[in-house]
C-alpha positions as CSV (number, residue, x, y, z in Angstrom):
1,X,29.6,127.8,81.7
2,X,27.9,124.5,81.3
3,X,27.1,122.4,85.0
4,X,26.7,118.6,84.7
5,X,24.2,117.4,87.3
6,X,23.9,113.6,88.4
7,X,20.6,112.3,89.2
8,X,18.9,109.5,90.4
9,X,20.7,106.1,90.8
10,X,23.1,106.6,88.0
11,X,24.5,109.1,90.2
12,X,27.8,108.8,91.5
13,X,28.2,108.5,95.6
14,X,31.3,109.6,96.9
15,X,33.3,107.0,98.8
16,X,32.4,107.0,102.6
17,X,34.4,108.4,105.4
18,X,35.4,106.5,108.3
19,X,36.5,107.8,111.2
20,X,37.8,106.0,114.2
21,X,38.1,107.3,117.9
22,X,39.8,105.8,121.2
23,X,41.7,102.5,120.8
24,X,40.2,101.1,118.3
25,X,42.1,103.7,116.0
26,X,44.3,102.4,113.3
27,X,47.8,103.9,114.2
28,X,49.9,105.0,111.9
29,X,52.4,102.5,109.9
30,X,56.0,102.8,111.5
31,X,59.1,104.5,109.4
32,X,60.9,102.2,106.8
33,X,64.2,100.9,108.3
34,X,67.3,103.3,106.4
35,X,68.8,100.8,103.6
36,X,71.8,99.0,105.3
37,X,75.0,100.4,103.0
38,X,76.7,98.3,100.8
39,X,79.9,97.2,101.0
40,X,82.5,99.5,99.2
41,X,85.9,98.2,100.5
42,X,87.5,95.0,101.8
43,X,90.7,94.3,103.7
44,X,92.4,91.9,105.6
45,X,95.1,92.6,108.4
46,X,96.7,91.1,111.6
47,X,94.9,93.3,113.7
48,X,93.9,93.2,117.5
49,X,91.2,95.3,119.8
50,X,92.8,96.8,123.2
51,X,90.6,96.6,126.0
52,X,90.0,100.3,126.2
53,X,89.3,100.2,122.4
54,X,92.3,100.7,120.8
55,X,93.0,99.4,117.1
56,X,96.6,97.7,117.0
57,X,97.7,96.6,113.6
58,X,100.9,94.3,113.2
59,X,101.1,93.5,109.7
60,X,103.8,96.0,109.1
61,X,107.6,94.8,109.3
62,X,109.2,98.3,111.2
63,X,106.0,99.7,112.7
64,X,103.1,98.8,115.1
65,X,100.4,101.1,114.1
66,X,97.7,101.7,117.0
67,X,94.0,103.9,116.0
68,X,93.0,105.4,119.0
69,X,89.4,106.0,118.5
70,X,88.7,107.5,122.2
71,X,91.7,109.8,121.7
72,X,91.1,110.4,117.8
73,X,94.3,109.9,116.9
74,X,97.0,107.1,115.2
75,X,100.2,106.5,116.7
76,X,103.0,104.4,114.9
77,X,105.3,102.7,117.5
78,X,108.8,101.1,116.5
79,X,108.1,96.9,116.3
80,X,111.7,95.6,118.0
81,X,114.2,98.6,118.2
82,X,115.1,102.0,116.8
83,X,116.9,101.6,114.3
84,X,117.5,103.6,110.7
85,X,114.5,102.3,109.2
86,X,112.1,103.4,111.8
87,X,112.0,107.5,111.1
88,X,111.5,106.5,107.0
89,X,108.7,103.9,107.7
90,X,106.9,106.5,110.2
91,X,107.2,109.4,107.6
92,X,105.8,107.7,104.8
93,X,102.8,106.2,106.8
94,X,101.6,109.7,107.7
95,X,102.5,111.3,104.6
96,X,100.3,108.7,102.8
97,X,97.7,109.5,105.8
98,X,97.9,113.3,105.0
99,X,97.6,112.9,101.8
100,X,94.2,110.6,101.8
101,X,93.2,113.4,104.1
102,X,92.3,111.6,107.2
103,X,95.3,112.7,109.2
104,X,95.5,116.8,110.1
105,X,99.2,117.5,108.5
106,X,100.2,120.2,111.1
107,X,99.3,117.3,113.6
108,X,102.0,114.9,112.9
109,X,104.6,115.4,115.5
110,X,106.5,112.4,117.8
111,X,104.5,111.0,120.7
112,X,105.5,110.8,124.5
113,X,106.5,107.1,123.5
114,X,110.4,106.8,122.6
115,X,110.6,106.6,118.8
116,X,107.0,106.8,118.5
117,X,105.1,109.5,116.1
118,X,101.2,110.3,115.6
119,X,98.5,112.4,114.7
120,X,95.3,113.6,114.5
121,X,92.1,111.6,112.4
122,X,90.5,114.4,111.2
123,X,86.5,114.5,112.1
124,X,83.7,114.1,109.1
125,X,81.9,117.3,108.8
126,X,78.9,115.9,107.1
127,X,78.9,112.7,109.1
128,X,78.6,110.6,105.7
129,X,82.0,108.4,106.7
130,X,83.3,107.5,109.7
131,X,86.7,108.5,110.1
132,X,87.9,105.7,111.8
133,X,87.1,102.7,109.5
134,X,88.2,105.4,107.1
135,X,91.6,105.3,109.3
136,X,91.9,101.6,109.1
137,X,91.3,101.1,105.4
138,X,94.0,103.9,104.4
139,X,96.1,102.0,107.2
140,X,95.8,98.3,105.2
141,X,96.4,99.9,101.9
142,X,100.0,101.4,103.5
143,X,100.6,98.3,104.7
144,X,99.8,96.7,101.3
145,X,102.1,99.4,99.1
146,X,104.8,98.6,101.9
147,X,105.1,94.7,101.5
148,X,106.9,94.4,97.8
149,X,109.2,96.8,99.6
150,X,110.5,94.8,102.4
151,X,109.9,91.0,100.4
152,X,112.5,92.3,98.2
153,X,114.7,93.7,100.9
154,X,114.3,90.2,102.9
155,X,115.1,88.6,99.5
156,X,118.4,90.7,99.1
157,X,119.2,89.9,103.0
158,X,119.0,86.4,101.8
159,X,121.1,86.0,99.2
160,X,123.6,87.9,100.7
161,X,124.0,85.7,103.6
162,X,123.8,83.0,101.2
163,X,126.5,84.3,99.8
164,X,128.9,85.0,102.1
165,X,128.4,81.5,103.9
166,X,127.9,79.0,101.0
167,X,129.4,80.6,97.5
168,X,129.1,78.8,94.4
169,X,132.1,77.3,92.8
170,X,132.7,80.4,90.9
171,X,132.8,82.2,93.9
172,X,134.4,80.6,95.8
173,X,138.2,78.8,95.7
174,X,139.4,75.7,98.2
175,X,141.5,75.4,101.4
176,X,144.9,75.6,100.2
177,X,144.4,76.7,96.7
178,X,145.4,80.3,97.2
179,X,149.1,79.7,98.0
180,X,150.1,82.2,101.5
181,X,152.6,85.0,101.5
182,X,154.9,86.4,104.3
183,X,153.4,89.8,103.5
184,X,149.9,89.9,102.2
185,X,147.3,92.8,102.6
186,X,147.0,94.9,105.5
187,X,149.4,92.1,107.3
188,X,152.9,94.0,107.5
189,X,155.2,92.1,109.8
190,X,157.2,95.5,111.8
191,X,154.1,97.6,111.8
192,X,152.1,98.3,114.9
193,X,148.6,98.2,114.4
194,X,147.8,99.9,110.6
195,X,148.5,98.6,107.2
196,X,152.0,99.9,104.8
197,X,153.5,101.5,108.1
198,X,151.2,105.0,108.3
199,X,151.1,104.4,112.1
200,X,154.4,105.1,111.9
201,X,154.1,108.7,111.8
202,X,152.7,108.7,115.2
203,X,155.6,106.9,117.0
204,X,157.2,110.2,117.9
């Protein structure tokens, strides 16, 4: 085994050692900052903050949808009324929420609010997203798949009125052109209240 020995001034010095005591002592450089995330998603909605917290969201035309981060939930109350569109509207919102999986699905169940419904955000388990922005962007994106729905239901509404209150000429036929009859329709002159005399059978 060969030994290589360095003498003289050819010889190589190892590099010095300083060592520092008291407070004069170079501390030691703080922790790099965690990278700030990027921006994955964007949306835009008519939304306002409660004063205890709450997320209420009004873009939607049959439901005001509330995120209740202090409660963990989301609760859909009715906008102006109960009507037959409310239930449909409420069913599809957490259906779509169940299936993102941000809602628990044996959750769902109607609040202590008339016509209201909710249920439960589910909680992260790796603490990589927070379930509540998570909450809100699934809440736009409903809200976006809903609109074509109700322009085109507005639309219909429209023309209909339009319809019935300013025809077009082909629609439509002048005062006088449609010559009257003594009996016309449901109008039976001798009848009492129904049309071709069925009420009849209940005279006796």
């Amino acid at each position: 085994m060969a030994i290589n020995v360095e003498i003289g001034d050819e010889a190589t010095t190892p590099d010095p050692i300083t060592i520092r005591i008291g407070d004069k002592a170079a501390a030691p450089p703080p922790p790099a900052p965690p990278p700030k995330p990027k921006l994955q998603k964007k949306i835009s909605l008519n939304a306002r903050k409660s004063v205890d917290g709450n997320l209420m969201i009004f873009d939607h035309d049959d439901l005001d949808i509330v995120i209740m981060p202090a409660k963990n939930k989301v609760v859909a109350f009715p906008k102006d009324g109960i009507t037959d569109s409310i239930y449909p509207a409420q069913d599809r919102l957490f259906y779509h929420l169940v299936k993102k999986g941000i809602v628990e699905s044996n959750s769902v169940h109607g609040g202590n609010v008339y016509g209201s419904m909710e249920g439960s955000i589910v909680a992260s388990y790796d603490n990589t997203v927070d379930p509540i922005e998570m909450a809100v962007f699934l809440v736009g994106q409903f809200v976006k798949e809903e609109t074509p729905y109700y322009s085109l239901f507005k639309k219909q509404e429209k023309e209909l009125h339009q319809d019935l209150t300013n025809p077009d000429d082909e629609d439509s036929t002048e005062l006088g052109e449609v010559p009257h009859q003594e009996k016309k329709g449901s109008l039976r002159p001798g009848y009492i209240r129904g049309p071709y005399g069925m009420t009849s059978f209940y005279r006796y």
